[in-house]
C-alpha positions in Angstrom: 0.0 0.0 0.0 1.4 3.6 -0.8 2.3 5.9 2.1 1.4 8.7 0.2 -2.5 8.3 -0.2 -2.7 12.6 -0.7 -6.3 12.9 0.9 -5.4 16.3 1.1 -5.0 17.3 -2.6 -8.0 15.2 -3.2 -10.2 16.8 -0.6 -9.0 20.5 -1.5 -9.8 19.8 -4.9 -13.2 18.4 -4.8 -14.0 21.6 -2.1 -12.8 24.0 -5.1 -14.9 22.0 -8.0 -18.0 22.0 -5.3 -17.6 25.9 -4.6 -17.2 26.8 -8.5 -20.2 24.4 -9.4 -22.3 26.2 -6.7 -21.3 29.5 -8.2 -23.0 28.1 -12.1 -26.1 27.9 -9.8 -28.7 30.7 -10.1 -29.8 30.6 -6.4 -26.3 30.3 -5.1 -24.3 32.3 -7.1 -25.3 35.1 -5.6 -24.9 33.8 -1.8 -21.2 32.5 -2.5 -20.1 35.4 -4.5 -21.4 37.9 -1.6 -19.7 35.2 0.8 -16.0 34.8 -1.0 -15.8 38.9 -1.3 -16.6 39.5 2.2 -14.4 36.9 3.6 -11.5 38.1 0.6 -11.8 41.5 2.4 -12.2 40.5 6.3 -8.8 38.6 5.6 -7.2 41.5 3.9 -8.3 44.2 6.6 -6.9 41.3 9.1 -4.0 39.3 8.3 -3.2 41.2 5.0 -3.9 38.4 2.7 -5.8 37.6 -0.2 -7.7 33.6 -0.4 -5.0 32.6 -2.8 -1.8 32.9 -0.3 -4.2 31.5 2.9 -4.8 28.7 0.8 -1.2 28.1 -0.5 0.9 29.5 2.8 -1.8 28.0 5.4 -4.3 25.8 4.3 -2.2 23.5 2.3 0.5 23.2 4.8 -1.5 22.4 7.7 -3.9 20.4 6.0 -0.2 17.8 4.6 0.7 17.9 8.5 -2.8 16.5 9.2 -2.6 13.9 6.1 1.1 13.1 7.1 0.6 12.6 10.7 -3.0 11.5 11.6 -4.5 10.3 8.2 -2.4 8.4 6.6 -0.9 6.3 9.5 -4.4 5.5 10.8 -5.2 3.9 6.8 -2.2 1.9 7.2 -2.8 0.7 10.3 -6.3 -0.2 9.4 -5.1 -1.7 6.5 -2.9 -4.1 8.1 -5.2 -5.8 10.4 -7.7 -6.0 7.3 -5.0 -6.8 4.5 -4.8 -10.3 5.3 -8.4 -11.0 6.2 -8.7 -9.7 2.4 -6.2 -12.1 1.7 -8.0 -15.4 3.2 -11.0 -14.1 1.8 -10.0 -14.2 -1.5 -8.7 -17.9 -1.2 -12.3 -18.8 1.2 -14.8 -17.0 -1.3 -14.0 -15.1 -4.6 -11.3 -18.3 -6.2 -13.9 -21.3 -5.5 -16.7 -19.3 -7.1 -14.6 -18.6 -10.4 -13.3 -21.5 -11.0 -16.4 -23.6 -9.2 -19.5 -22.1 -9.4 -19.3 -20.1 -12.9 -18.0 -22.3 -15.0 -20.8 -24.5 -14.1 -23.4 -21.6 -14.8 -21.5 -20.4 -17.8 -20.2 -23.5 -19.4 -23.4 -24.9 -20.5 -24.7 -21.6 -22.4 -21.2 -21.5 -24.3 -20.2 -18.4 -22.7 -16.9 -19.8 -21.9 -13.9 -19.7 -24.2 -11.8 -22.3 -24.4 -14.9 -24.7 -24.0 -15.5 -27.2 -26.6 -19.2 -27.4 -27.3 -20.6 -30.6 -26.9 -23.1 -31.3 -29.6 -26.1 -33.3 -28.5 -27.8 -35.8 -31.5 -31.4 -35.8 -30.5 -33.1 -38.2 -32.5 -36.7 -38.2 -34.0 -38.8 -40.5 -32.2 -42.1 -42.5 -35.1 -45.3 -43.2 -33.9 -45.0 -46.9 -34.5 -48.4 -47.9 -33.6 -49.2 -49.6 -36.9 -45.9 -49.2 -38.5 -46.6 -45.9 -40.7 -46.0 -42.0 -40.3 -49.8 -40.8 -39.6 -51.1 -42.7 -36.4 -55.1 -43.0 -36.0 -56.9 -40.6 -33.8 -59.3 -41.7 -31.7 -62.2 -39.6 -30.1 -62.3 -40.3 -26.3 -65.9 -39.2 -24.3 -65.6 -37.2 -21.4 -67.8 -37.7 -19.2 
């Protein structure tokens, strides 16, 4: 498993798409414009920085601490007590039901390559009641 699972980039990413989506929507265009400009200018009057630096100088560096030291550590862990559970389930479940259960389903329909058809002679069965093609019918009463 790679150490570097970058939650981070993935999660800032997905917040910008969200925000610029919202911002294509008549209702909330108006209600996230009105929000980024006053929070643009609350951080300028305050800190004397525009949205671009927080998110590059503080966001982004706080936010690969947290992925760094908390997130990804805690997936790896987790992953090691379920790896191998994953493992045995694999050999338990999924490899008997491919090479058991579906070729049994799938042979029979020809879905299967590899799989020689077998071809089945069915043959035609005569009416030999008196020894020709067209049998007599006879009219039975129901009572």
């Amino acid at each position: 498993m790679s150490k570097n699972l970058y939650l981070r980039g993935t999660v800032c990413i997905d917040e910008q798409d969200i925000w610029a989506w919202g911002k294509t929507v008549p209702v909330l265009s108006s209600i996230l414009t009105l929000t980024e400009c006053t929070t643009a200018k609350v951080l300028d009057v305050t800190v004397h920085m525009d949205l671009p630096s927080i998110d590059q100088d503080v966001v982004v560096p706080h936010a690969k601490l947290l992925d760094d030291g908390v997130i990804t550590p805690v997936i790896c862990k987790i992953w090691e007590i379920v790896g191998p559970a994953v493992g045995k389930g694999d050999e338990m479940i999924v490899k008997p039901f491919v090479g058991g259960v579906v070729p049994r389903i799938l042979g029979p329909l020809g879905l299967l390559e590899g799989e020689k058809k077998k071809v089945v002679v069915v043959e035609e069965k005569k009416n030999v009641i008196d020894g020709s093609d067209n049998p007599e019918v006879v009219p039975v009463a129901l009572n």
